[in-house]
N, C-alpha and C positions, 0 to 999 in steps of 0.2 A: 504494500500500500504506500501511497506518494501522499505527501504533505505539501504542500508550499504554500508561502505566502503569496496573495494577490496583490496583485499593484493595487496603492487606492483610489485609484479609477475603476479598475474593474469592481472591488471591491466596494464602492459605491454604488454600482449600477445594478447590483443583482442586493441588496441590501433591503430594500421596500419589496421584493418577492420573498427574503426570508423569513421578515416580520411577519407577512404574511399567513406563512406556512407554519411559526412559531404559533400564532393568535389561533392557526385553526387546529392544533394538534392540545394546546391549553383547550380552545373549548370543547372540546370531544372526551378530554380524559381529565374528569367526566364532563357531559354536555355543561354548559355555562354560557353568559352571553358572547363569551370572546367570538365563539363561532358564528356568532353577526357580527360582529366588530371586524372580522376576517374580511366579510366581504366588502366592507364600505370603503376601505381603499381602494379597493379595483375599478381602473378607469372605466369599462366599460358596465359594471354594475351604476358606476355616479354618472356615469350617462345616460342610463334608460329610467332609471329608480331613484326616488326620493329616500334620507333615510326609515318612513315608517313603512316605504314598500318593501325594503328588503326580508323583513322576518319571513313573509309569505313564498317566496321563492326556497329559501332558507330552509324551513319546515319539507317542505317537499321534496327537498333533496336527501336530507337527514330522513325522513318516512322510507325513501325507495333505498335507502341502504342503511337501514334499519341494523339487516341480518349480519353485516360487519362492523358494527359499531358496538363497544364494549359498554354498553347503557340499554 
């Protein structure tokens, strides 16, 4: 396995996808809000949705994958 450090460029660029990724693996284990707080960065969620649209997407996706979700 390889380790390296990232330039801080690059390192900045993928930084708002890890947060990301941090926020939704907190809200899942166990469910909590962060798993909507996940998606309200995402450009194209604050382009179509307002924040009180989001929960309803949210809910629907957490329903159909249910059966892999430790909750």
């Amino acid at each position: 396995m390889w380790v390296v450090t990232l330039p801080p460029q690059l390192a900045a660029l993928i930084q708002p996808n890890v947060n990301v990724q941090a926020l939704t693996v907190e809200g899942l284990l166990p469910a909590d809000a962060h798993v909507y707080h996940a998606t309200m960065p995402d450009p194209h969620t604050g382009a179509e949705l307002n924040l009180d649209q989001i929960e309803a997407p949210v809910d629907e996706l957490l329903d159909a994958h249910r059966v892999w979700l430790p909750f």
